[in-house]
DSSP file (Angstrom, degrees, kcal/mol; ACC not computed):
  #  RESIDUE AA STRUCTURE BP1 BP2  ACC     N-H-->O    O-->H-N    N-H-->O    O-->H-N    TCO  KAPPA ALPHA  PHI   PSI    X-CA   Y-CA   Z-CA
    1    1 A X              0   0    0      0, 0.0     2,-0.2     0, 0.0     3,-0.1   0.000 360.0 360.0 360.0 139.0  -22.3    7.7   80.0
    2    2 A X        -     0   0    0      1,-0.2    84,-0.0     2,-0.1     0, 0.0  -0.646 360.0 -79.3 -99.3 169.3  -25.9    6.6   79.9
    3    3 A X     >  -     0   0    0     -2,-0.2     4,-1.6     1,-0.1    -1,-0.2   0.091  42.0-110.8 -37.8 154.3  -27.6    4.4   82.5
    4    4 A X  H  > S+     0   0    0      2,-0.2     4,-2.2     1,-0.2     3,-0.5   0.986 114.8  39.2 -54.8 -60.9  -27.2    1.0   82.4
    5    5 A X  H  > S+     0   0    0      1,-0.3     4,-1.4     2,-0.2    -1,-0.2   0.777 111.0  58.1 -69.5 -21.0  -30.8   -0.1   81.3
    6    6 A X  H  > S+     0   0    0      2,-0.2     4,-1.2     1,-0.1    -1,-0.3   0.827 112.7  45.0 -91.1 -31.4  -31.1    3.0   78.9
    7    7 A X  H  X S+     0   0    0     -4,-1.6     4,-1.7    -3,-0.5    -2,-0.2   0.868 110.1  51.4 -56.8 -30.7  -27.6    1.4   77.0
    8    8 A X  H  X S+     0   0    0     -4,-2.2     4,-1.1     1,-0.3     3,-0.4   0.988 110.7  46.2 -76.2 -34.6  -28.8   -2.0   77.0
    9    9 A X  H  X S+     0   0    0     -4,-1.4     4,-0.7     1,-0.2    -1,-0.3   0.586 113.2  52.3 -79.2 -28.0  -31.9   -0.7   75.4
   10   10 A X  H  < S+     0   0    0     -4,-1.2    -1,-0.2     2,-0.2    -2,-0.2   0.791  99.2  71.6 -73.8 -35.5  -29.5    1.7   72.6
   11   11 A X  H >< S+     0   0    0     -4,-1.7     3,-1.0    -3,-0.4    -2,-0.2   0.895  89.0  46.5 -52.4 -60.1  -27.9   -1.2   71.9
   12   12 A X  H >< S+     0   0    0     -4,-1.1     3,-3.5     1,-0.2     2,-1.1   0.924  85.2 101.2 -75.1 -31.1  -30.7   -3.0   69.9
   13   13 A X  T 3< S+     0   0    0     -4,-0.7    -1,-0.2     1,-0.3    -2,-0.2   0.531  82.6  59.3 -25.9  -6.0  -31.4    0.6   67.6
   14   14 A X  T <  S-     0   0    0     -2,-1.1    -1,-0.3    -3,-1.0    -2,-0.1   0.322 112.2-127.1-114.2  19.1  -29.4   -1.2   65.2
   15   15 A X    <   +     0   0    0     -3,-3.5     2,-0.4     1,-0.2    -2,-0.1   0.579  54.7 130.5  55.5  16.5  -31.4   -3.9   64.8
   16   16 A X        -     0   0    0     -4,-0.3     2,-0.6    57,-0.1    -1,-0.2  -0.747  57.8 -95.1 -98.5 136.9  -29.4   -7.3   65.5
   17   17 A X        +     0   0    0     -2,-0.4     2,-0.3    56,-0.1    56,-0.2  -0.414  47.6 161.3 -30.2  85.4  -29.9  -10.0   67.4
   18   18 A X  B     -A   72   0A   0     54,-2.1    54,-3.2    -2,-0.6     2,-0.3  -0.673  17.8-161.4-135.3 153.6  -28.6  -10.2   70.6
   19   19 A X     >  -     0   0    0     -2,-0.3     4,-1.3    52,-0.2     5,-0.2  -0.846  44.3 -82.5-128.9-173.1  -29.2  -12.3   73.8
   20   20 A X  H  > S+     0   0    0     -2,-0.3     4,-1.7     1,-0.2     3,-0.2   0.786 121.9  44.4 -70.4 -21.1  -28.1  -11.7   77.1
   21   21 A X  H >>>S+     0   0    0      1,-0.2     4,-2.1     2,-0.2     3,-1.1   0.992 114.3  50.4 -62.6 -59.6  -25.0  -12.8   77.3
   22   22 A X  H 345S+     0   0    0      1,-0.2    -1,-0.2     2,-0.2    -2,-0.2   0.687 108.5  52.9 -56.2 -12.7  -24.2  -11.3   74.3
   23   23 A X  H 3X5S+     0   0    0     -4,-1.3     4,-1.6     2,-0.2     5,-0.2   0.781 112.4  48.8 -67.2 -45.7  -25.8   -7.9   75.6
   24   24 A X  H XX5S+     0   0    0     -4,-1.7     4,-3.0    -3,-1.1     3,-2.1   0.998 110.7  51.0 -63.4 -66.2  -23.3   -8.3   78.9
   25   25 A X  H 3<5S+     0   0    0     -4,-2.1    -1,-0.2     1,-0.3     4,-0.2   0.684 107.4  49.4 -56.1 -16.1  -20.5   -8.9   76.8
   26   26 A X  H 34<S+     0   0    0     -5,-0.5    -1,-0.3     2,-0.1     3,-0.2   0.928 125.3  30.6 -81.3 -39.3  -21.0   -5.9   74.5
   27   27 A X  H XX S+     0   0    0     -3,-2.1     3,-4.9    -4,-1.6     4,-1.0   0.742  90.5 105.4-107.3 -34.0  -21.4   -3.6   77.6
   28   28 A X  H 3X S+     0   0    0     -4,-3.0     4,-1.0     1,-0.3    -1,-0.2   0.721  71.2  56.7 -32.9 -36.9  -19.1   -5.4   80.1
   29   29 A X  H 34 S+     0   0    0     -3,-0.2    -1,-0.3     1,-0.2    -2,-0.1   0.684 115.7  34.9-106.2  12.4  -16.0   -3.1   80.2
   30   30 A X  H <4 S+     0   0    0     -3,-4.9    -2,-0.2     4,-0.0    -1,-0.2   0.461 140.7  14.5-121.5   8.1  -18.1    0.4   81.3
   31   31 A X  H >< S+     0   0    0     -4,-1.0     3,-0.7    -7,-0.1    -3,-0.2   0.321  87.2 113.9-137.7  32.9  -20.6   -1.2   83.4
   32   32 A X  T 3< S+     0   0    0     -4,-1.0    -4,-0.1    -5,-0.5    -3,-0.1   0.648  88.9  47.5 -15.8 -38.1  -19.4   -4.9   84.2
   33   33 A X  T 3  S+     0   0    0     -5,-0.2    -1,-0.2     3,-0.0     2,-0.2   0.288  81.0 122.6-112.0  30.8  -19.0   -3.9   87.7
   34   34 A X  S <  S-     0   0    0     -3,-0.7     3,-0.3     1,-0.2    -3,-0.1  -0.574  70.5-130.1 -79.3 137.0  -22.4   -2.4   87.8
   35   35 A X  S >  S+     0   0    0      1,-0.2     3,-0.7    -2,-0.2    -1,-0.2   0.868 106.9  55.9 -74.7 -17.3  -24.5   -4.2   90.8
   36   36 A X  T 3  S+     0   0    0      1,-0.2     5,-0.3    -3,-0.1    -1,-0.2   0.773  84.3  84.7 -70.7 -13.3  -27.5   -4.7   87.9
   37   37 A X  T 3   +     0   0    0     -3,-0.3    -1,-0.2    -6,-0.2    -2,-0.1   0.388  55.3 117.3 -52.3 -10.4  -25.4   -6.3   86.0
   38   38 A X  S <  S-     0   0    0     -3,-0.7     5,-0.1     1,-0.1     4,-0.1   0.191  75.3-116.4 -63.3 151.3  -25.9   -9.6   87.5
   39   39 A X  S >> S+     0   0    0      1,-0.2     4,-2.1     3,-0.1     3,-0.8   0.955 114.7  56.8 -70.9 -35.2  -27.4  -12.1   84.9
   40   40 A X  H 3> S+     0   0    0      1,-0.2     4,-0.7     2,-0.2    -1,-0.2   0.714 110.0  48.5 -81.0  -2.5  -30.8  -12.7   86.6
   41   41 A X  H 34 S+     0   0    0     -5,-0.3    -1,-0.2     2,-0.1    -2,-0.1   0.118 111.6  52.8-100.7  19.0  -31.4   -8.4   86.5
   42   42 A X  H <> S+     0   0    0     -3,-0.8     4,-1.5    -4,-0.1     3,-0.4   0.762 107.9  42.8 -99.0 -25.1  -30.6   -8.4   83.1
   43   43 A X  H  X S+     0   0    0     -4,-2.1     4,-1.1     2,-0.2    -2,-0.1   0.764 116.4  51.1 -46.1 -43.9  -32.9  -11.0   82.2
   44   44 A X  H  X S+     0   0    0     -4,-0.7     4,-2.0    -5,-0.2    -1,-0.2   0.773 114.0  45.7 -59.6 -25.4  -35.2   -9.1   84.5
   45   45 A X  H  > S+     0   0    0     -3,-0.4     4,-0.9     1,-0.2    -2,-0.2   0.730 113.8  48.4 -98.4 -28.0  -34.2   -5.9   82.4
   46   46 A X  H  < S+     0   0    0     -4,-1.5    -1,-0.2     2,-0.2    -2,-0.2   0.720 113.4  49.1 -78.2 -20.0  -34.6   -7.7   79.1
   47   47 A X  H >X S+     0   0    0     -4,-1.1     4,-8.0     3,-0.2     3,-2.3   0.818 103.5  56.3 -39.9 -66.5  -37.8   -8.9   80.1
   48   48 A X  H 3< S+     0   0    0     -4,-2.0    -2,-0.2     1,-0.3    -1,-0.1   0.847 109.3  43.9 -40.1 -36.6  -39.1   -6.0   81.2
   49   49 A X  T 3< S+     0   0    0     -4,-0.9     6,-2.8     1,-0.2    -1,-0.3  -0.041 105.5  62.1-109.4  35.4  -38.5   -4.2   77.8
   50   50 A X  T X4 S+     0   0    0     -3,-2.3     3,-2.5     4,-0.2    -2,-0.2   0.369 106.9  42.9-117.5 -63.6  -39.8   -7.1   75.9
   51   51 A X  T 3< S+     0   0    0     -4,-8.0    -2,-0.2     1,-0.2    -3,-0.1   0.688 114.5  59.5 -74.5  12.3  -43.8   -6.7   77.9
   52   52 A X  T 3  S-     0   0    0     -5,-0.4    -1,-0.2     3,-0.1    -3,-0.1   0.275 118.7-121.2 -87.1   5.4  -43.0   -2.8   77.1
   53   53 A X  S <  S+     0   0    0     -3,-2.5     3,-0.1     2,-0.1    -3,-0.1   0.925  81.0 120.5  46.2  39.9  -42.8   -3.6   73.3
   54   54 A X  S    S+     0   0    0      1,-0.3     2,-0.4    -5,-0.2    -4,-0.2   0.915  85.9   4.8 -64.0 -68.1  -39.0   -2.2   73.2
   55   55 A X  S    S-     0   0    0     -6,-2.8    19,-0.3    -9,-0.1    -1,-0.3  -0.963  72.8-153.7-110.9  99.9  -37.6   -5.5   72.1
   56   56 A X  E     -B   73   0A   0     17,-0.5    17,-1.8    -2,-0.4     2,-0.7  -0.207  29.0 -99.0 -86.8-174.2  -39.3   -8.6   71.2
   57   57 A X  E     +B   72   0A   0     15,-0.2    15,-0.3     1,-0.2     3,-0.1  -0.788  32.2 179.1 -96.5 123.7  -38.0  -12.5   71.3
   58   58 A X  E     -     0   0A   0     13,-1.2     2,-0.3    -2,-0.7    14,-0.2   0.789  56.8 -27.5-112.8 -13.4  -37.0  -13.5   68.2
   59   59 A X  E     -     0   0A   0     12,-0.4    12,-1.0     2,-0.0     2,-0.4  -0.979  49.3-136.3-156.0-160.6  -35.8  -17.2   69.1
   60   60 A X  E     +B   70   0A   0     -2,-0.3     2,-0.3    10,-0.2    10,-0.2  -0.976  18.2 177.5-150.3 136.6  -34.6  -19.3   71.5
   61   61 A X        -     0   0    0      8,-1.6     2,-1.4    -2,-0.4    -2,-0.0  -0.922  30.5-114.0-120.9 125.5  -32.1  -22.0   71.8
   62   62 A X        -     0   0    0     -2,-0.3     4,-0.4     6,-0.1     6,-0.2  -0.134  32.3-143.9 -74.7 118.4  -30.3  -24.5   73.9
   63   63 A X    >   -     0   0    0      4,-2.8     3,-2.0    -2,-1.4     4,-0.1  -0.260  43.7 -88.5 -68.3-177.3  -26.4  -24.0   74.5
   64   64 A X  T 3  S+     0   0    0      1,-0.3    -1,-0.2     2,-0.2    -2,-0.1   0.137 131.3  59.6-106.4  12.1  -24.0  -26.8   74.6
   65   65 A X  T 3  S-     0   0    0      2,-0.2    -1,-0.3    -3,-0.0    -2,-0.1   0.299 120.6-106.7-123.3   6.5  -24.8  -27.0   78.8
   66   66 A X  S <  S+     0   0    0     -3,-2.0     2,-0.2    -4,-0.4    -3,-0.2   0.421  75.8 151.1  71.8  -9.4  -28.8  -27.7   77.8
   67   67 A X        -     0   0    0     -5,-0.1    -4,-2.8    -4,-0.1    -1,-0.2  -0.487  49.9-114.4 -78.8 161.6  -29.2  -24.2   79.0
   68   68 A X        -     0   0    0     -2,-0.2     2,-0.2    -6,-0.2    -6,-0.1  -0.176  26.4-166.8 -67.7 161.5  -32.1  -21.8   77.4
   69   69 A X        -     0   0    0     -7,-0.1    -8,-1.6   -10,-0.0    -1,-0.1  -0.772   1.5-163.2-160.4 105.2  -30.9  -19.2   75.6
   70   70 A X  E     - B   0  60A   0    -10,-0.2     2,-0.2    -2,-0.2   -10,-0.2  -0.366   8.8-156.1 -74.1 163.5  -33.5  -16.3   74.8
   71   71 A X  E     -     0   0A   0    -12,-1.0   -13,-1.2   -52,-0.1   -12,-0.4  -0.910   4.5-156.3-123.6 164.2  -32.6  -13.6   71.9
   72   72 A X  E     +AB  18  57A   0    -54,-3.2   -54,-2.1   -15,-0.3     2,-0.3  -0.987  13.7 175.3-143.1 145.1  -34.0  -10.6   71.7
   73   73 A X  E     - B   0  56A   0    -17,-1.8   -17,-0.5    -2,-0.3     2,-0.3  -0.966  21.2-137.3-166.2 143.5  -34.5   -8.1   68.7
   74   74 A X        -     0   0    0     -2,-0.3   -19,-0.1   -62,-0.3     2,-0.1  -0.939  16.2-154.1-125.3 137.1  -36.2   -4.7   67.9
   75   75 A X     >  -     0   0    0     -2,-0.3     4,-1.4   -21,-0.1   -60,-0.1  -0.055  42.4 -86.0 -76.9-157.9  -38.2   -4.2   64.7
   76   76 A X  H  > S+     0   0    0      2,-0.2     4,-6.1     3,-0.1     5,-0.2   0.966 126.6  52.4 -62.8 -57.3  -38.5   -0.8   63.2
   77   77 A X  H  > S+     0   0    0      2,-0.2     4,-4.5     1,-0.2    -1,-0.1   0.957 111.0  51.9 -21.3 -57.4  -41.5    0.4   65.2
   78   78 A X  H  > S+     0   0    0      2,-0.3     4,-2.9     1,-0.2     5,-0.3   0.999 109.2  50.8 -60.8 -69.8  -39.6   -0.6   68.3
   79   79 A X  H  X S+     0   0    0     -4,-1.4     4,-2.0     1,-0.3    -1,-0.2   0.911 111.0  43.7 -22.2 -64.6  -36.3    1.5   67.3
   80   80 A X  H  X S+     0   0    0     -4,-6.1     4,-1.5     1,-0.2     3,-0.4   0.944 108.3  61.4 -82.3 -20.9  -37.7    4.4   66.6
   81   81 A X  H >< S+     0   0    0     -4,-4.5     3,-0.8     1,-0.2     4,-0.3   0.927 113.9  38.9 -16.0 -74.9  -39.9    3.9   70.0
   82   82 A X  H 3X S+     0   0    0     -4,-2.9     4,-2.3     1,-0.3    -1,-0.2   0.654 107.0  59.5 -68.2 -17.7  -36.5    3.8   72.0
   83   83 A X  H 3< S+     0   0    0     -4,-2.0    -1,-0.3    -3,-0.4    -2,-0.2   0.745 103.6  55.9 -81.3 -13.4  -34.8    6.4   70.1
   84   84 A X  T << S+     0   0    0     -4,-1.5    -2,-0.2    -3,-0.8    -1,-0.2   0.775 118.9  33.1 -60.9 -11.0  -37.8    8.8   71.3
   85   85 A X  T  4 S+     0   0    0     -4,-0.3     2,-0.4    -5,-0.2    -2,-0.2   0.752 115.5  48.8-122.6 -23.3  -37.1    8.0   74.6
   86   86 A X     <        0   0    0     -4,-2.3    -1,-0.1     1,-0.1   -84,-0.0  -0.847 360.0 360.0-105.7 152.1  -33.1    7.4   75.1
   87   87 A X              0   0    0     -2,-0.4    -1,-0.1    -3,-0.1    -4,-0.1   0.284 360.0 360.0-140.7 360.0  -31.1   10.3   73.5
């Protein structure tokens, strides 16, 4: 099992669109009780590898509660970037 941050980050190698929620919910039943797991340090963790050029933002919307709702998406560049570095 890899780290948490090195999954969320395998996760986009296929190149779809994902936000965070949808990032939690993909990973949620082997690290759901993981203490990063929290939504504001995954936002911090998705941040982070958005000003590393891992992932960029590819749009944003508001959900049916008026809250923001980033996505986040790796081009090619970015892909093979993370596959150099998670194995």
């Amino acid at each position: 099992m890899r780290p948490l941050f090195q999954e969320v980050l395998h996760l986009f190698t296929d190149g779809k669109e994902r936000s965070r929620q949808m990032v939690q919910d993909e990973l949620r039943a082997d690290y759901g009780n993981f203490r990063f797991f929290k939504d504001k340090k995954m936002d911090e963790a998705l941040h982070t590898a958005m000003s590393n050029g891992l992932i960029g933002e590819s749009r944003y919307e508001l959900d049916e509660n008026g809250n923001l709702v980033m996505y986040y998406q790796s081009d090619q560049d970015m892909i093979d970037l993370i596959n150099s570095w998670v194995k």
